[in-house]
C-alpha positions as CSV (number, residue, x, y, z in Angstrom):
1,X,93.6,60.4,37.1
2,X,96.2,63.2,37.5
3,X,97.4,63.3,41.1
4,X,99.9,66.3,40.1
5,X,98.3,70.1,40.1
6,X,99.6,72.0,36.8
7,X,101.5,75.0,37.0
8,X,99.6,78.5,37.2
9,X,99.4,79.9,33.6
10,X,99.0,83.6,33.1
11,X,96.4,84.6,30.7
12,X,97.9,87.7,29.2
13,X,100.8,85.4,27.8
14,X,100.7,84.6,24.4
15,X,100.0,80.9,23.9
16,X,103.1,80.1,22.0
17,X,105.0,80.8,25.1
18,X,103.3,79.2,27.5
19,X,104.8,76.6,29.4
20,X,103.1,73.0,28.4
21,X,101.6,71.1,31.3
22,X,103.3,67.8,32.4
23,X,99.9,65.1,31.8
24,X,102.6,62.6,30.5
25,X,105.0,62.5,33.1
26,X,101.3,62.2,35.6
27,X,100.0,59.6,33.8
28,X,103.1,57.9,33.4
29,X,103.2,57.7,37.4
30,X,99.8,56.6,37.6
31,X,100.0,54.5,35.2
32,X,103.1,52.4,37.0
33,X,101.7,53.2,40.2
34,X,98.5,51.2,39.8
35,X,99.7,48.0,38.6
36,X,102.5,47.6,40.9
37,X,100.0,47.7,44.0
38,X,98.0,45.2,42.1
39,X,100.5,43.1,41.7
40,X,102.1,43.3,45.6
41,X,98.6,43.3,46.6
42,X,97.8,40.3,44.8
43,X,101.5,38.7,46.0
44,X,101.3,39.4,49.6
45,X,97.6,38.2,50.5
46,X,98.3,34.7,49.7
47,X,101.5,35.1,51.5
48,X,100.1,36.8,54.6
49,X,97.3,34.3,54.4
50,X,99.6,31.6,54.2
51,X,101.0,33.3,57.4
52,X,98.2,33.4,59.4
53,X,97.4,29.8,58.6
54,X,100.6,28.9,59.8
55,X,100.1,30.9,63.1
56,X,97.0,29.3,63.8
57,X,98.4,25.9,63.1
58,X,101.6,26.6,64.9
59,X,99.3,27.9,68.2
60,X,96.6,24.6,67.6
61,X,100.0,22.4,67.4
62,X,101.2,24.1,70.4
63,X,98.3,23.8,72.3
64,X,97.2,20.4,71.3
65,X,100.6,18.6,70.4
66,X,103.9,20.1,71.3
67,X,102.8,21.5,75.4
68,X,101.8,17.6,76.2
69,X,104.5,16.7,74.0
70,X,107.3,18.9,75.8
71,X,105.2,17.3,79.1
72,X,105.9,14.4,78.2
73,X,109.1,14.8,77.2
74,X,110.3,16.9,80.4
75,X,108.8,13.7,82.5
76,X,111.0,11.7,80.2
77,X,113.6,13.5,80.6
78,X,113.0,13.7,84.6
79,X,112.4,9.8,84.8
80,X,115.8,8.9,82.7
81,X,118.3,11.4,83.4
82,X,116.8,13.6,86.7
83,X,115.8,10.5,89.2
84,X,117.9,8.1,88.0
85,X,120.9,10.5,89.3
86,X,118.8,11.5,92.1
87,X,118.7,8.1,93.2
88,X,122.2,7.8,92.5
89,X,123.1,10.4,94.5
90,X,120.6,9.7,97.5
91,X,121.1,5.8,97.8
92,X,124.2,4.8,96.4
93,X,126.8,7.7,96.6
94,X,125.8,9.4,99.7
95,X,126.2,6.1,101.5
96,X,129.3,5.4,99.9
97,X,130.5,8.9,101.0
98,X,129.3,7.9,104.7
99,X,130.9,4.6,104.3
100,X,134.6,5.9,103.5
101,X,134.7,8.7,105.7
102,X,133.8,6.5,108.4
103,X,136.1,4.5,106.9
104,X,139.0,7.2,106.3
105,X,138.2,8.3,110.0
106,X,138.8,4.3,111.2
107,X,142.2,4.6,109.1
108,X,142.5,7.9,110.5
109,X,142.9,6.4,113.9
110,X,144.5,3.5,113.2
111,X,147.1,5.5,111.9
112,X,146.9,7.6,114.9
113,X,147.2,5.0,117.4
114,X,150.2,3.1,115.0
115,X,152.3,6.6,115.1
116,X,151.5,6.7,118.5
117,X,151.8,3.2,119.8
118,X,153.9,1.9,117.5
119,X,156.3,4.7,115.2
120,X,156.8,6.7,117.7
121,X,159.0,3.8,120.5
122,X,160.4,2.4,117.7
123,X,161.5,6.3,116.9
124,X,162.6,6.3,120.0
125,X,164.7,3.0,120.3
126,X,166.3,4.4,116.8
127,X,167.2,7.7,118.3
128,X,168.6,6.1,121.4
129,X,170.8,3.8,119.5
130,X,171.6,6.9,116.9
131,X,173.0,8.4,120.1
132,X,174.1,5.4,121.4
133,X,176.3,5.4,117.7
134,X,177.3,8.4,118.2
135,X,178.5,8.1,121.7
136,X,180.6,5.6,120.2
137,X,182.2,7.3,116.9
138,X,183.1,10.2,119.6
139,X,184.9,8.1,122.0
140,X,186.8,6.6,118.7
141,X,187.0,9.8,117.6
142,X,188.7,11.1,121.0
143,X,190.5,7.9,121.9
144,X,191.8,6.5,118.8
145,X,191.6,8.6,115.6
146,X,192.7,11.9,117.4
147,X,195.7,10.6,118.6
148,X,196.5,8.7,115.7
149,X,196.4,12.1,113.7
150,X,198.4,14.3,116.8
151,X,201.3,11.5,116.0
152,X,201.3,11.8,112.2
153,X,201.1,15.3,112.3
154,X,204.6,15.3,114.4
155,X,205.6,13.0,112.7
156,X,205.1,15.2,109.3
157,X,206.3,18.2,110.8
158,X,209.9,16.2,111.6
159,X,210.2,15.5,107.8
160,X,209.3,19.0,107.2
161,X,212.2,20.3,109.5
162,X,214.3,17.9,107.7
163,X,213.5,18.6,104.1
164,X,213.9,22.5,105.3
165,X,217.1,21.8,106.6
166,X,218.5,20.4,103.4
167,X,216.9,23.0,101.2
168,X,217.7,26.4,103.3
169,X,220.2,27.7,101.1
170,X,217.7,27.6,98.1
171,X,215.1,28.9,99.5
172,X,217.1,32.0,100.9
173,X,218.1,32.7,97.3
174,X,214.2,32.6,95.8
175,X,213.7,34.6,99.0
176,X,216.1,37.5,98.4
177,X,214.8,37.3,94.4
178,X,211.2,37.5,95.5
179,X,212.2,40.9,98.1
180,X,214.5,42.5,95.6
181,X,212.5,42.2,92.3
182,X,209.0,42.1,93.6
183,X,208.5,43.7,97.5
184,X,211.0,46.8,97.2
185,X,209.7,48.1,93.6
186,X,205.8,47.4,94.7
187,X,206.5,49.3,98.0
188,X,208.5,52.0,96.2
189,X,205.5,52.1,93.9
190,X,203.2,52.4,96.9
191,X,205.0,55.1,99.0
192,X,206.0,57.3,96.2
193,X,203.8,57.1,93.7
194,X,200.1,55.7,94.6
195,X,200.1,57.3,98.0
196,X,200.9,60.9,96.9
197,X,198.2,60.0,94.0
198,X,195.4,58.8,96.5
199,X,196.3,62.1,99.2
200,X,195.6,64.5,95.8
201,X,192.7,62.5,94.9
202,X,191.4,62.8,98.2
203,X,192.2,66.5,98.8
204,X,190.3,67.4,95.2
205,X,187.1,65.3,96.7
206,X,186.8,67.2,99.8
207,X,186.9,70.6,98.2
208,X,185.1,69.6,95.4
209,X,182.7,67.8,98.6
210,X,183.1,71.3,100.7
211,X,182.1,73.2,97.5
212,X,179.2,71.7,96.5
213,X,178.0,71.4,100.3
214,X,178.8,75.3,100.5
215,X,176.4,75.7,97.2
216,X,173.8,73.3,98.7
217,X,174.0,74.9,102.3
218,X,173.7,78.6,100.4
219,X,170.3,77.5,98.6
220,X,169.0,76.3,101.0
221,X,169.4,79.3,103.5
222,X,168.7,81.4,100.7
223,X,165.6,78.8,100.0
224,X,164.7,79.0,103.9
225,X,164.6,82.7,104.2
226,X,162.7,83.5,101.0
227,X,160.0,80.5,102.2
228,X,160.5,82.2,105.8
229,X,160.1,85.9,104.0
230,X,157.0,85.0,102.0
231,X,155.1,82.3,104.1
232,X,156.3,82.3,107.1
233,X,156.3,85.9,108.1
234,X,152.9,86.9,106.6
235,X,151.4,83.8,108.2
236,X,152.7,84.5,111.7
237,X,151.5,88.4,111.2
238,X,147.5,87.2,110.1
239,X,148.1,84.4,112.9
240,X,149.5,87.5,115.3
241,X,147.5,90.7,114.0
242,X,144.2,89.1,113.0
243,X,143.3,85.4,113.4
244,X,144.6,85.4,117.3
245,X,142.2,88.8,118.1
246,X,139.5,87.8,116.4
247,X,139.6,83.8,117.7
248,X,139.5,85.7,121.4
249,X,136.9,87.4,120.5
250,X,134.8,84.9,119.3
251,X,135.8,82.6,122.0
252,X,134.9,85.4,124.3
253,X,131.4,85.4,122.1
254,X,131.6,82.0,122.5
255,X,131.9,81.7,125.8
256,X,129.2,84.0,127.2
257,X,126.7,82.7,124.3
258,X,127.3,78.8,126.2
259,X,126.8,80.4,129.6
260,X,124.2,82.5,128.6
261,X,122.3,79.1,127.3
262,X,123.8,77.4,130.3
263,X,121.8,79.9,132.3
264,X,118.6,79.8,130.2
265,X,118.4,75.9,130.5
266,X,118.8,75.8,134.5
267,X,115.7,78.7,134.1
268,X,114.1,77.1,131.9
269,X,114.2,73.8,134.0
270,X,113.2,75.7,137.0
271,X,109.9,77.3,135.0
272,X,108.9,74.1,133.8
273,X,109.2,72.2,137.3
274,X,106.5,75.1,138.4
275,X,104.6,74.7,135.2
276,X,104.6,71.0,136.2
277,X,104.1,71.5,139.5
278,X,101.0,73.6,139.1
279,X,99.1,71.1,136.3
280,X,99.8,68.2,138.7
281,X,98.6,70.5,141.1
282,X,95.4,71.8,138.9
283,X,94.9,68.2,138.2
284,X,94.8,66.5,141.5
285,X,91.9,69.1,142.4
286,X,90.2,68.9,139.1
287,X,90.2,65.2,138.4
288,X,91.9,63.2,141.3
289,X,90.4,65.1,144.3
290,X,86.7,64.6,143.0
291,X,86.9,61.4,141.7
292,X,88.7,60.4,145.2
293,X,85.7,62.2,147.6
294,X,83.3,60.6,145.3
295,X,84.6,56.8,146.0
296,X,85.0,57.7,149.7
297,X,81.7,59.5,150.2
298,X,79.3,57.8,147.7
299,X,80.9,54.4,146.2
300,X,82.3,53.0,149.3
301,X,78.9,53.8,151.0
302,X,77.1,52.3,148.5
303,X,79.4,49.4,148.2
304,X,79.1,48.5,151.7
305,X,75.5,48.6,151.7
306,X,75.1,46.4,148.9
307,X,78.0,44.2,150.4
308,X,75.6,44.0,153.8
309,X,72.0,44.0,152.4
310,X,72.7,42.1,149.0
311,X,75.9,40.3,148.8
312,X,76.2,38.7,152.3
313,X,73.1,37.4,152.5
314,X,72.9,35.8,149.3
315,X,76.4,34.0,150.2
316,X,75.1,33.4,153.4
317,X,71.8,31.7,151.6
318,X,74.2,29.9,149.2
319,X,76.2,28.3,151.8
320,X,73.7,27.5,153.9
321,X,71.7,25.6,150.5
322,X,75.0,23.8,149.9
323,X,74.9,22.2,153.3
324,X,71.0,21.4,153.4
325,X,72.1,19.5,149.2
326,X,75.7,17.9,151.1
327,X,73.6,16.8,154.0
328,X,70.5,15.1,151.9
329,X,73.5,13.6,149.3
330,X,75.2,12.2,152.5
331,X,71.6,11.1,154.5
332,X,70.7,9.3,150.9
333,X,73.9,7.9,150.7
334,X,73.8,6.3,154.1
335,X,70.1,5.0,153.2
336,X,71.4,3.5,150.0
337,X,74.3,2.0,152.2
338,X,72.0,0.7,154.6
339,X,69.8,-1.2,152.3
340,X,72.7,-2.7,150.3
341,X,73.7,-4.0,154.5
342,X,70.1,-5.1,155.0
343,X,70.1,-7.1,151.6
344,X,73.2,-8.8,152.0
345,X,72.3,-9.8,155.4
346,X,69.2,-11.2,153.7
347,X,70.8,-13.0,150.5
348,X,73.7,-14.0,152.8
349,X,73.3,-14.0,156.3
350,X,75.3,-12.0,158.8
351,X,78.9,-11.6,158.2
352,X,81.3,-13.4,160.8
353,X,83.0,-11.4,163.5
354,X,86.7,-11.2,163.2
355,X,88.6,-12.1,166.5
356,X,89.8,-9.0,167.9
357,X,94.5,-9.9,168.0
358,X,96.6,-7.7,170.6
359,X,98.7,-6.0,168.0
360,X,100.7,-4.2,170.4
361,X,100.4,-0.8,169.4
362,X,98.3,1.9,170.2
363,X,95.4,2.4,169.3
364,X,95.0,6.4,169.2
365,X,97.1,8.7,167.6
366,X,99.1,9.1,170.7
367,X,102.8,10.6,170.7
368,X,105.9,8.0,170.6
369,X,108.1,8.9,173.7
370,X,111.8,7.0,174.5
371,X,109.8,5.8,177.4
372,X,107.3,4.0,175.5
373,X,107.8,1.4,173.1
374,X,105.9,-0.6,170.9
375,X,107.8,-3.8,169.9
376,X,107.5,-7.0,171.1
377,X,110.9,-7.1,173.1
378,X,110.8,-3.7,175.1
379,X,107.1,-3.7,176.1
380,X,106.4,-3.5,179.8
């Protein structure tokens, strides 16, 4: 099967130089092409059958084996490791926690009470008797010690005034070496040499200072009128010439444009307080007015009729049923209460009278006065 189209051939040229089609190099292709999709055909079916076995096994193992299994597992893992520390934590650690910090708070104020109690006099009694101490070192100090040293020191100063005595002549000669050989040359040195050296030094630093002060102070009035001249000046002009008109005029702008909506807004108020006015107006007489004259005229009317004809009378019937039922329920009552006496007094006889006792107090509901009195002791 040739897959390739052959070149177009013209049919005036002569055959012998005619270009040859390529059927080899198509039926060379073909030829490989064929066999190697045979053969990866016939390679990858078993292999993408073998695949899709697995996937189905895999998703009936994971359905049927390895979920429960996991389950199970998880549970496992929950009942040895999960609850175990769960427990832990909940029964045993948790009271131990509550345990020592009610126990570090009972230290916490033993401790308390012992520094308070207990440290702090004994701090006390040691700091008194540290003063106490050094009460006493001072008075030794004063008393004894100081006066010990006063005496030595005289006493030292007397063999110095000795030993000076006997060694004044020596010590005049070092003296007169020491001025001679050493003072006069440093302060000739001095006065001659380092002072006039130090004055020229000194003179060269302050015009050298005044020089570059001069230079400094000339740049930067030079500096001050060139920023003055090129800022300052063209600044203070548009401030002058332009920004301070035209800021007047718009304040002026301003101005009348916030009176002028000053003034609008009081009119405005005053048109809608009469726009208001009026639909209140419009609707008292359109709504309230009618509404009113037809509950005075017609409901109230009505009302008081049916209150009169209907209403009262039918109260007036209800109330006067509801005594006619109280009155039979308390007639039947007393019957009932009557037999119940009459049987009693058959089954049992009549009751004996009780023997009437002065109790000494009234018997109405009479008003106590400080005149009367109702004990045994007072009464007339």
């Amino acid at each position: 099967m040739d897959l390739e189209k052959p070149p177009a051939t013209d049919p005036q040229q002569p055959p012998a130089r005619r270009e040859q089609p390529s059927a080899p190099e198509g039926c060379l292709v073909v030829a490989i092409r064929l066999p190697v999709r045979i053969v990866v055909l016939v390679l990858v079916v078993p292999v993408r059958m073998l695949w899709d076995a697995l996937v189905v096994s895999g998703r009936f193992l994971n359905d049927t084996l390895l979920r429960p299994l996991g389950r199970a597992l998880l549970w496992l893992g929950r009942a040895l490791f999960v609850w175990p520390f769960v427990g832990l934590w909940r029964y045993v650690v948790v009271p131990v926690a509550t345990g020592l910090a009610w126990l570090g708070n009972v230290l916490v104020v033993v401790l308390v009470g012992l520094y308070r109690y207990v440290l702090t006099p004994v701090g006390h009694a040691c700091a008194w008797l540290a003063r106490g101490i050094g009460a006493g070192l001072g008075w030794l100090y004063a008393r004894v010690l100081a006066p010990i040293g006063h005496a030595a020191m005289w006493v030292l100063r007397g063999l110095g005034a000795v030993l000076a005595a006997f060694g004044l002549g020596a010590f005049a000669v070092v003296a007169w070496l020491v001025r001679y050989l050493l003072v006069v040359p440093a302060v000739w040195v001095y006065e001659w040499v380092l002072t006039p050296l130090g004055r020229a030094i000194a003179w060269c630093a302050r015009g050298l200072l005044w020089a570059v002060s001069t230079v400094l102070t000339g740049i930067g009035i030079a500096l001050y009128w060139i920023g003055r001249v090129l800022f300052v000046l063209p600044a203070l002009g548009v401030y002058q010439w332009v920004l301070a008109p035209v800021g007047r005029v718009l304040a002026v702008i301003g101005r009348e444009i916030w009176e002028a909506l000053g003034h609008a807004w009081r009119v405005a108020g005053r048109i809608s307080l009469a726009v208001g006015r009026f639909l209140a107006t419009l609707l008292r007489w359109i709504f309230v007015e009618p509404v009113r004259w037809v509950y005075r005229t017609v409901l109230t009317p009505a009302g008081h009729v049916v209150r009169d004809a209907v209403l009262r009378p039918a109260a007036e019937a209800a109330r006067s049923v509801g005594r006619a039922t109280r009155q039979a329920l308390a007639g039947a009552r007393e019957s009932v209460r009557q037999a119940r006496a009459d049987v009693r007094r058959m089954l049992f006889g009549e009751p004996k009278q009780r023997e009437t006792v002065d109790r000494r107090e009234p018997l109405g509901r009479e008003t106590r006065t400080l005149g009367s009195s109702t004990t045994a002791l007072t009464k007339d």
